[in-house]
LOVEX-495422 format. One record per residue (C-alpha): residue number from 1; x, y, z. Coordinates in nm, 3 decimals, decimal comma, m for minus. Each point is the difference from the previous one (the first is absolute). Layout:
BEGIN
NUM | X | Y | Z
...
END
This chain:
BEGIN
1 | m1,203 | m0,523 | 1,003
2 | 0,246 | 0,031 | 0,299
3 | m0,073 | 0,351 | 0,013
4 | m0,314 | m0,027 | 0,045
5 | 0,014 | m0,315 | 0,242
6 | 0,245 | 0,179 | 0,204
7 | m0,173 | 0,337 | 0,080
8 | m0,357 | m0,178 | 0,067
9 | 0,164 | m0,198 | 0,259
10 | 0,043 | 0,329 | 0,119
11 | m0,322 | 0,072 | 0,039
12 | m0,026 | 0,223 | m0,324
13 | m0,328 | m0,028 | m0,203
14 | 0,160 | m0,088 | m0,352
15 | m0,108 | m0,042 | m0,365
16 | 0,234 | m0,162 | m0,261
17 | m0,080 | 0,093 | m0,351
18 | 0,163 | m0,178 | m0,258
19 | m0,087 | m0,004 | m0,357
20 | 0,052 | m0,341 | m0,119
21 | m0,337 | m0,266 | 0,047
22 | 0,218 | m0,160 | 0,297
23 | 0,270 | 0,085 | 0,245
24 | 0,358 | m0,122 | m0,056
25 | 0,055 | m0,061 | m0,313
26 | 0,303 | 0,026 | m0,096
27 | 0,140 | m0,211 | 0,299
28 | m0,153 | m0,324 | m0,200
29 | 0,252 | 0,006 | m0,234
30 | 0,266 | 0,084 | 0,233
31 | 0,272 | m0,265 | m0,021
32 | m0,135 | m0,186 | m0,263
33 | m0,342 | m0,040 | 0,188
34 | 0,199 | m0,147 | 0,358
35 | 0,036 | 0,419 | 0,142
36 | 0,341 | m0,035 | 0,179
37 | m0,110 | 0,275 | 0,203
38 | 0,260 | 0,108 | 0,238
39 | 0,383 | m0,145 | 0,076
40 | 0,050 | m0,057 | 0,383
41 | 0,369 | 0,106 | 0,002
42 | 0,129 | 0,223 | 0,227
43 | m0,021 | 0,363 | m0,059
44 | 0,362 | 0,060 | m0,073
45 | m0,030 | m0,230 | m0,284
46 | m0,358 | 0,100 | m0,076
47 | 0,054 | 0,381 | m0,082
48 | 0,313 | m0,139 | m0,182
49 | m0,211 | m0,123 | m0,292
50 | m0,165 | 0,305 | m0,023
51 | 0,103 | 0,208 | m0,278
52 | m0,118 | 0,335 | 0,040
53 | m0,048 | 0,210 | 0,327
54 | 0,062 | m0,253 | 0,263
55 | 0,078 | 0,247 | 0,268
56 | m0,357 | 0,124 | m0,015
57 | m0,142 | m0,333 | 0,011
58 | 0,202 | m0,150 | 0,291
59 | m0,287 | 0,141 | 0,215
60 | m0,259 | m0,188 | m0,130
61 | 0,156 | m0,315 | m0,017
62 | 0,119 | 0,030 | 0,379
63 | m0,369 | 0,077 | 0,071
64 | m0,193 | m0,313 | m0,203
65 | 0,295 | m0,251 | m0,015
66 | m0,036 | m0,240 | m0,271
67 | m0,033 | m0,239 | 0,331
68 | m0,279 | 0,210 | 0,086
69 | m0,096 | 0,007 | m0,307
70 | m0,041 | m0,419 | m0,034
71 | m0,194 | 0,013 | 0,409
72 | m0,267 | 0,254 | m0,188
73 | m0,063 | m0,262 | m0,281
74 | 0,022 | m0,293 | 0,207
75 | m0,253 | 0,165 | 0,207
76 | m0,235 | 0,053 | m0,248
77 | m0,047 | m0,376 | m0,081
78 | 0,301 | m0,040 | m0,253
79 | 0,272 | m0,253 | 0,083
80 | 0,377 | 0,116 | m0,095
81 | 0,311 | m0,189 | m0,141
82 | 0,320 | 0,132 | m0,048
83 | 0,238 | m0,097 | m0,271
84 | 0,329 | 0,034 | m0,161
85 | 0,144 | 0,351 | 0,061
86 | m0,253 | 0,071 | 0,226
87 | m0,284 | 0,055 | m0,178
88 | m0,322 | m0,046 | 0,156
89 | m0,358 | m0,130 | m0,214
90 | m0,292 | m0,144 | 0,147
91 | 0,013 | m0,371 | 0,031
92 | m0,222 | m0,049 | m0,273
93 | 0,165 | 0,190 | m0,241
94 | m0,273 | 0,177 | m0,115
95 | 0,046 | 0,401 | 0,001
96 | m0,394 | 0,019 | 0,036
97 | 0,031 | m0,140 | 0,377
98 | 0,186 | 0,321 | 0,033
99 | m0,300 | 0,212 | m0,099
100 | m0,229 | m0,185 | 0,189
101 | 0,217 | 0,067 | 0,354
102 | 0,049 | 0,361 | m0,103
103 | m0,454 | m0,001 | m0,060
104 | m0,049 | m0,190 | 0,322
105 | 0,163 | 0,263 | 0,136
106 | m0,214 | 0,250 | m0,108
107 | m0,324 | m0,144 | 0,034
108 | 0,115 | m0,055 | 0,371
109 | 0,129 | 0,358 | 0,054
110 | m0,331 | 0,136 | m0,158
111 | 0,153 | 0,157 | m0,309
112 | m0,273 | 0,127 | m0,277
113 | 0,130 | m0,149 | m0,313
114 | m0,140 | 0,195 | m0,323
115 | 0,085 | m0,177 | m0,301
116 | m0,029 | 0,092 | m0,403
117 | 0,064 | 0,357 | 0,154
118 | 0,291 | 0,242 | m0,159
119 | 0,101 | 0,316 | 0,189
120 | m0,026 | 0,260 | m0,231
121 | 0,146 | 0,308 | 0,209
122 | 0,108 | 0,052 | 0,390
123 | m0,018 | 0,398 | 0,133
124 | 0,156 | 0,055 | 0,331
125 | m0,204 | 0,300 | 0,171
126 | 0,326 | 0,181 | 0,106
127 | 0,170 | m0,034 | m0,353
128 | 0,325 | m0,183 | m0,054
129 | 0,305 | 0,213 | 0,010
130 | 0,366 | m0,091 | m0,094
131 | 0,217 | m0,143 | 0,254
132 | 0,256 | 0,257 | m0,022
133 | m0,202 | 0,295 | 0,117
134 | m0,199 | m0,167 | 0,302
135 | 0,366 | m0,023 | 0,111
136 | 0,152 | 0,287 | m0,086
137 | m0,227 | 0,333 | 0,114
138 | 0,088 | 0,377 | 0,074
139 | m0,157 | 0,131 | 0,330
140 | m0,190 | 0,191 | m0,222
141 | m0,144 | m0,316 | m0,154
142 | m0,084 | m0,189 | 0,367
143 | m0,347 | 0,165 | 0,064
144 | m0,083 | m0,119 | m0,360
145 | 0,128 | m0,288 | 0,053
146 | m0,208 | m0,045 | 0,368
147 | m0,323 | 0,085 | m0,151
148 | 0,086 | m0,248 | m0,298
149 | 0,004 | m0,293 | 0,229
150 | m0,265 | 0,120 | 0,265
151 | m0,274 | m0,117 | m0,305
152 | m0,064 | m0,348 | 0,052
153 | 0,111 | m0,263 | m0,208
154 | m0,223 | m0,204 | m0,203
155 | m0,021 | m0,126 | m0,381
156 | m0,275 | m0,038 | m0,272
157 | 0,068 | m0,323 | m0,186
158 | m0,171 | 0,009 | m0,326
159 | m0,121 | m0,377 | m0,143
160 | m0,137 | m0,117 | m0,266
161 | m0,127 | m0,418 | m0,096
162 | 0,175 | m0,150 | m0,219
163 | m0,128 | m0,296 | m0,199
164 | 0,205 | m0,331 | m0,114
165 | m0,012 | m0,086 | m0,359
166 | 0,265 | m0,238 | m0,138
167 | 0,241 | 0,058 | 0,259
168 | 0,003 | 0,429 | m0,065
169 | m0,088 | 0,258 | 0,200
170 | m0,343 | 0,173 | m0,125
171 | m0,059 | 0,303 | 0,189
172 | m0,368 | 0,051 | 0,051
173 | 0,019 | 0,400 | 0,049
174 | m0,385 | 0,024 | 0,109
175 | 0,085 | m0,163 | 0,326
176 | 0,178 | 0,279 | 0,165
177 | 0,075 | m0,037 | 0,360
178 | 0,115 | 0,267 | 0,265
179 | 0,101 | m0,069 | 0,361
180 | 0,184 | 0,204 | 0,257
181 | 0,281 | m0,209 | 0,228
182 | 0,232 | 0,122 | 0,299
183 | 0,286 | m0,201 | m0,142
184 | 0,147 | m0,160 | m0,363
185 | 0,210 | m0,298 | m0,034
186 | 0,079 | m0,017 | m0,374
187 | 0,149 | m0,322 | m0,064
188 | m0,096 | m0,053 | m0,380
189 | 0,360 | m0,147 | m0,077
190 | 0,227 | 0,050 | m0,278
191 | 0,007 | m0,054 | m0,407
192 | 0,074 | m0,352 | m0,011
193 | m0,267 | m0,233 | m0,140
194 | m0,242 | 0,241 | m0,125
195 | m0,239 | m0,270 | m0,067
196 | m0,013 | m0,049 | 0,397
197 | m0,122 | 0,375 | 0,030
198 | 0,303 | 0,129 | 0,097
199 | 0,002 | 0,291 | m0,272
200 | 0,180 | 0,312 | 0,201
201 | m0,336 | 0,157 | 0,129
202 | 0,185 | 0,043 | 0,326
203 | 0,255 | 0,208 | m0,142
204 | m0,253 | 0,221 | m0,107
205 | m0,119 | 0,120 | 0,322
206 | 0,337 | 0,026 | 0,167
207 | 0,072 | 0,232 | m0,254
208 | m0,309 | 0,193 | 0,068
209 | 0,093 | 0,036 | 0,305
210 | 0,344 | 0,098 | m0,064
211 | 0,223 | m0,294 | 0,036
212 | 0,230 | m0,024 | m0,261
213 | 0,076 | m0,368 | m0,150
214 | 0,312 | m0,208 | m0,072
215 | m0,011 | m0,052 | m0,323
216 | m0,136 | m0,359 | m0,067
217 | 0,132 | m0,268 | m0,162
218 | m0,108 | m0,420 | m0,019
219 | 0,238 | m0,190 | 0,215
220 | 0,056 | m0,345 | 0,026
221 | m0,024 | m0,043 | m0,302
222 | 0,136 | m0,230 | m0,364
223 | 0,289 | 0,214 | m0,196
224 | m0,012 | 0,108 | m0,328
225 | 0,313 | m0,081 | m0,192
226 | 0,243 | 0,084 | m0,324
227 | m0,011 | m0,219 | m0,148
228 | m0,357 | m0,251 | 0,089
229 | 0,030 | m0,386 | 0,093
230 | m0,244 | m0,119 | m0,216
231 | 0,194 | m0,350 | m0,081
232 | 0,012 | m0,010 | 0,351
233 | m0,310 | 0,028 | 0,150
234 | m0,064 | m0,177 | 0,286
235 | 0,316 | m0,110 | 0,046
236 | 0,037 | 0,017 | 0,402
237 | 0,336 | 0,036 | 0,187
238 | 0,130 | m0,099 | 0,328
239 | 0,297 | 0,097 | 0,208
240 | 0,079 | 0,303 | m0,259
241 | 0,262 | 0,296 | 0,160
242 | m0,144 | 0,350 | m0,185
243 | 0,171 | 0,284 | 0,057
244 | m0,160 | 0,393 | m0,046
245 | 0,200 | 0,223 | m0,129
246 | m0,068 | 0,353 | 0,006
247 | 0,226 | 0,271 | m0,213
248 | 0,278 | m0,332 | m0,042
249 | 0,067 | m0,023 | 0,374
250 | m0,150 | m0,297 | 0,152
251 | m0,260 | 0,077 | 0,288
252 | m0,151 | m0,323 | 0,088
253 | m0,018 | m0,360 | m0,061
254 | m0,296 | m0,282 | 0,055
255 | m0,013 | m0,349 | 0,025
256 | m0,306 | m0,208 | m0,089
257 | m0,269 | m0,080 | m0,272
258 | m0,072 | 0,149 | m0,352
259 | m0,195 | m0,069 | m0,276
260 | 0,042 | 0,128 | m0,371
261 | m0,347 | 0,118 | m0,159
262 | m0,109 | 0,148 | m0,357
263 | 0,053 | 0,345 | 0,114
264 | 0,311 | m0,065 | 0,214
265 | 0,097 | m0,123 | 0,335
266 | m0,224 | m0,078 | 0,347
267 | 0,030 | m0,188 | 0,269
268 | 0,080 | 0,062 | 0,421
269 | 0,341 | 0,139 | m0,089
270 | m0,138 | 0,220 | m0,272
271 | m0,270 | 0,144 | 0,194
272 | 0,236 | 0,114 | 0,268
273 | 0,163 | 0,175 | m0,262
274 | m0,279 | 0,153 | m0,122
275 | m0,099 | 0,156 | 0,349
276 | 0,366 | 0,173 | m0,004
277 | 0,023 | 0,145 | m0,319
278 | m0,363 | 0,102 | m0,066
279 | 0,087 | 0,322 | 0,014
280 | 0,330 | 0,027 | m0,180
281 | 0,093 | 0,097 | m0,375
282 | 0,022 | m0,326 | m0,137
283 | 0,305 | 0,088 | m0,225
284 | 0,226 | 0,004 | 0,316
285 | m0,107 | m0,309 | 0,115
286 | 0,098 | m0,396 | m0,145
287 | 0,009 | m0,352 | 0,137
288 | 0,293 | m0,260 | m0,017
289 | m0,096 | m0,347 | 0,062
290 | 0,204 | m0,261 | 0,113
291 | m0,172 | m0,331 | m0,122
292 | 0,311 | m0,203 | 0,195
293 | 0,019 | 0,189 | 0,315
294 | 0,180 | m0,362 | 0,253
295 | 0,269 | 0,015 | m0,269
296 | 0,282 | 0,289 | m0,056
297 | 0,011 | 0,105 | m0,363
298 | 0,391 | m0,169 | m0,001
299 | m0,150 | m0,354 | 0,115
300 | m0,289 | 0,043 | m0,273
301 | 0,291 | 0,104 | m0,293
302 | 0,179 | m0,316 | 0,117
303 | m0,336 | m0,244 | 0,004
304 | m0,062 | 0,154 | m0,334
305 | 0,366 | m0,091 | m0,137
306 | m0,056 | m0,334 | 0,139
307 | m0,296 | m0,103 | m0,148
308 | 0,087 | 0,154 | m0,366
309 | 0,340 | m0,205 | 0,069
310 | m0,167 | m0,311 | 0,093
311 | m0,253 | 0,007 | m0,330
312 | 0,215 | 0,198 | m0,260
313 | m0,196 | m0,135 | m0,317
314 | m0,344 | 0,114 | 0,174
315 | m0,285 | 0,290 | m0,115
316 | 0,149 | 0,299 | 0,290
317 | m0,425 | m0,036 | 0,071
318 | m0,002 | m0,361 | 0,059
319 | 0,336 | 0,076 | 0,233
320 | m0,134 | 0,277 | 0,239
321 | m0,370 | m0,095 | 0,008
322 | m0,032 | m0,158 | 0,308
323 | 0,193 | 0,329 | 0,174
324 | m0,394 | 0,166 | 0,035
325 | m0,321 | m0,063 | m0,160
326 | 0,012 | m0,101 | m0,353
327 | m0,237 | 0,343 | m0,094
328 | 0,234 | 0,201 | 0,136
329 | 0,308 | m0,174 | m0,085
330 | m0,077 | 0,059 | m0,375
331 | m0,062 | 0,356 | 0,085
332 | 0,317 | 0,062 | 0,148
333 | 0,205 | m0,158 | m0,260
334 | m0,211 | 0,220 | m0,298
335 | 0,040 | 0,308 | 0,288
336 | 0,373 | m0,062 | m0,068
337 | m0,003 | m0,052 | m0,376
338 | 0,090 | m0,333 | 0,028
339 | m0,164 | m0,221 | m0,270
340 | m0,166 | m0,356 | 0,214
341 | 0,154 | m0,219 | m0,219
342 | 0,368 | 0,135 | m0,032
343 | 0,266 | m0,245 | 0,090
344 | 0,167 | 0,019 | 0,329
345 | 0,303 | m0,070 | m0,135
346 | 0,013 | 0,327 | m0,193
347 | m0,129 | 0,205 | 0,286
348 | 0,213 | 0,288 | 0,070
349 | 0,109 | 0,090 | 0,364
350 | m0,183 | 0,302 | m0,042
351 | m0,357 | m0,155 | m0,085
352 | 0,060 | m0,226 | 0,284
353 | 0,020 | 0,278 | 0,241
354 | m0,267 | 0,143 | m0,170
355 | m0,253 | m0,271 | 0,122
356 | 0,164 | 0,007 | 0,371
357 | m0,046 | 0,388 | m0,051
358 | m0,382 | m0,075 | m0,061
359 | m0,010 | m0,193 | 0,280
360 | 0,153 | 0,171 | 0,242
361 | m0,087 | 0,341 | m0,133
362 | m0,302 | 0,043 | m0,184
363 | m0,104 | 0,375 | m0,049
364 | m0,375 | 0,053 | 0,001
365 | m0,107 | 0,378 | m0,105
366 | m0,320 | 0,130 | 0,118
367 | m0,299 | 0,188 | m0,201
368 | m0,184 | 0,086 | 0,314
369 | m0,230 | m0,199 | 0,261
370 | m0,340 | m0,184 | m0,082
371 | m0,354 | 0,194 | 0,040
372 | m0,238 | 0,062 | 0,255
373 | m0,223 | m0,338 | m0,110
374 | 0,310 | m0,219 | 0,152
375 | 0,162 | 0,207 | 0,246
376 | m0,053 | m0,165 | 0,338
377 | 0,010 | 0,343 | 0,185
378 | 0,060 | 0,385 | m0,041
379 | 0,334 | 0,200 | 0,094
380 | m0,093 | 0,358 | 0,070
381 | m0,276 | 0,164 | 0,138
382 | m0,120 | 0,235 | 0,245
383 | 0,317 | 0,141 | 0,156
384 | 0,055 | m0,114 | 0,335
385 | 0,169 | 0,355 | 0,105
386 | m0,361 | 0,074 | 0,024
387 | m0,111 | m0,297 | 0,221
388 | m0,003 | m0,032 | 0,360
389 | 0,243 | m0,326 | 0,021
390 | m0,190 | m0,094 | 0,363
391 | m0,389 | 0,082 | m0,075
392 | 0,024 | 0,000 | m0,461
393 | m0,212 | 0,353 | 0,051
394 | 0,067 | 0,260 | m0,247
395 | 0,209 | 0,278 | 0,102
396 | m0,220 | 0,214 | m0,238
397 | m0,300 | m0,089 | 0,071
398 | m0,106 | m0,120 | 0,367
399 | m0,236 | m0,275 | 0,013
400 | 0,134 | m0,177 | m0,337
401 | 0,214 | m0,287 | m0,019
402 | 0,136 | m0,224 | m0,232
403 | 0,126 | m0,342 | 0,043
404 | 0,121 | m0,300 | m0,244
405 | 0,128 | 0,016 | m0,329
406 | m0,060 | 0,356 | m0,054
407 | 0,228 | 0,120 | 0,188
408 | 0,389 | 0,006 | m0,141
409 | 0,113 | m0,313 | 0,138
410 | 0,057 | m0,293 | m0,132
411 | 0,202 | m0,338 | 0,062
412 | 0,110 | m0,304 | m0,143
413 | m0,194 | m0,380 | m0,083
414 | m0,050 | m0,190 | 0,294
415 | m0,280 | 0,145 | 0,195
416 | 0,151 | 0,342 | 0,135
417 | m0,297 | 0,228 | m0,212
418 | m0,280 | m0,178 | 0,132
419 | 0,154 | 0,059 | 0,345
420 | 0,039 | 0,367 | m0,111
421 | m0,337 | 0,028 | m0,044
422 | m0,123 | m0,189 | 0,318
423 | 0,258 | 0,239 | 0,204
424 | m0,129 | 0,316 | m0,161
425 | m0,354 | m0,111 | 0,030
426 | 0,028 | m0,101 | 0,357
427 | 0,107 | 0,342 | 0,094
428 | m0,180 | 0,214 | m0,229
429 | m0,265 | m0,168 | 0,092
430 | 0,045 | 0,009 | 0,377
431 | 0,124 | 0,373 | m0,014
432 | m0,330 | 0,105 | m0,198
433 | m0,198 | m0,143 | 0,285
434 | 0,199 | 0,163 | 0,300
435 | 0,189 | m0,293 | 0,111
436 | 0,288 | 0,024 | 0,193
437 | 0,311 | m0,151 | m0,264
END
């Protein structure tokens, strides 16, 4: 939708096809329905959060500013607040004021918006060709290579209708559709929330016209563990130090909220680990949890002796309960072998630094991250090697470009991919029209 916005304020003539019965969809249930859709940090800070190929988009971002970003919307008729962290929502906190600025838009600009219509198949007139040899050529290959871009560019995108029935996608194949356009912005986004439409039919072109794709994988996303949490479901955390450890050497630590589910662990802190270890063999990676992080695991041994001195006769449960959550207290204690209802007074020094030990240090093994139905976003996609970082054209293809979340970047929570997308739109968009970036 910024795309599109973008280049018919150039002037362009443009048609947006999208297949779902109405635009945006997926940004409704962005942010649990508010759409915290950009962070107005400073850059520094901004490509900071982002976890894959932030070099490439540091371009963008200086380009459409997440300031910028907030003018466009408040221009279109949709008043801004800015919270905690800097996150930015519309003052109503409704995500669907975000799709109606980004549609005012493009009513305004004159943008032809064809809905309930799937593209099928783009051809490019002067066929695609691998990055590598439109940069490397013999002398003998340079006359080809002149006559290969003296035919002008143009492609035939292929639709066909597709009909809504209970939320699928029914293809009605009859209603086949061919047009011919001077330029292609695909910006069909990623594999997360499928439901949304989102179901990798951009990845399909770029490959057809040989881009090759970063492997995908859902980001942002719950953590399976070994073992589950079902007695602890819903049992929500704050102020929790976890540490990632990756082949026994610690590589990074976070500091926030967490939440234990049926299948494992979720929450902010969780989903930032998710986005940095998407990718990795889950058998080199574990957590560590510190459940007491304000108080040094000596200070908590000595608390611990204190209390068990002060109520010697007392259940080692009814002791320690109060230390966390009662859920999770119980837990620990059965984590450690440690029946509820032993008596402190026979608790051994080592089964009391057992419990600090599962408070201080409580190893969490992994069994991989959750599916594409809850993943918030996708890491991976078309490899940015193969992107101009100023315009998002193809280097394989001139006249295509990609923006948003199919392209292989991707950040953390807090607004930074919606400002991705907004940054690549604005200047795919712009580019595909001529504009001057």
């Amino acid at each position: 939708m910024m795309a599109a916005a973008m280049a018919a304020r150039e002037g362009a003539d443009v048609t947006l096809l999208e297949k779902n019965e109405k635009l945006g969809k997926k940004i409704y249930i962005t942010g649990k329905g508010r759409c915290n859709f950009t962070n107005r940090c400073p850059e520094e800070e901004f490509l900071g959060n982002v976890v894959n190929n932030a070099r490439f988009l540091s371009g963008a971002i200086s380009r459409f500013t997440p300031d910028d970003c907030i003018r466009f919307f408040e221009s279109e008729g949709m008043p801004v607040k800015v919270e905690r962290g800097n996150r930015a929502f519309p003052v109503t906190d409704h995500a669907s004021d975000v799709t109606k600025a980004l549609t005012k838009a493009l009513e305004k600009y004159g943008v032809e918006v064809v809905l309930n219509r799937k593209v099928i198949a783009i051809k490019p007139s002067r066929p695609a060709k691998p990055y590598h040899k439109l940069r490397y050529v013999s002398k003998a290959k340079a006359a080809e290579l002149e006559e290969y871009y003296a035919i002008p560019q143009s492609f035939e995108v292929t639709t066909c209708k597709v009909q809504h029935i209970d939320g699928a996608h029914d293809l009605a194949l009859p209603a086949i559709h061919t047009e011919v356009y001077d330029k292609v912005i695909i910006a069909t986004g990623g594999l997360s929330y499928p439901s949304t439409g989102s179901t990798g039919d951009g990845y399909v072109f770029a490959q057809q016209m040989c881009h090759n794709i970063t492997e995908c994988k859902p980001a942002l996303c719950g953590l399976n563990t070994r073992p589950t949490f079902e007695d602890l479901a819903g049992l929500s955390l704050k102020n929790v130090r976890m540490y990632l450890y990756q082949d026994f050497d610690r590589i990074a630590s976070y500091f926030g909220e967490m939440m234990f589910t049926h299948y494992g662990i979720t929450g902010p802190i969780v989903l930032t680990v998710s986005s940095k270890i998407c990718h990795t063999n889950m058998s080199r990676v574990y957590l560590m949890l510190d459940f007491k992080p304000a108080v040094p695991e000596a200070d908590l041994n000595k608390n611990i002796l204190a209390l068990f001195n002060e109520s010697p006769n007392k259940d080692v449960y009814n002791c320690v309960k109060d230390l966390m959550p009662h859920e999770l207290m119980k837990y620990l204690l059965g984590r450690a072998g440690i029946p509820l209802d032993k008596k402190v007074n026979v608790i051994t020094k080592e089964e009391r630094l057992s419990i600090v030990k599962m408070l201080k240090k409580f190893v969490i093994l992994l069994d991989g991250v959750r599916g594409w139905d809850e993943a918030i976003i996708t890491s991976g996609g078309v490899s940015v090697k193969e992107i101009n970082p100023k315009t998002m054209e193809s280097k394989c293809c001139d006249g295509l470009y990609f923006c948003g979340e199919i392209l292989d970047v991707d950040a953390l929570t807090g607004g930074f991919n919606l400002q991705t997308a907004f940054s690549t739109g604005y200047c795919a968009g712009k580019a595909a029209a001529g504009g001057i970036l």
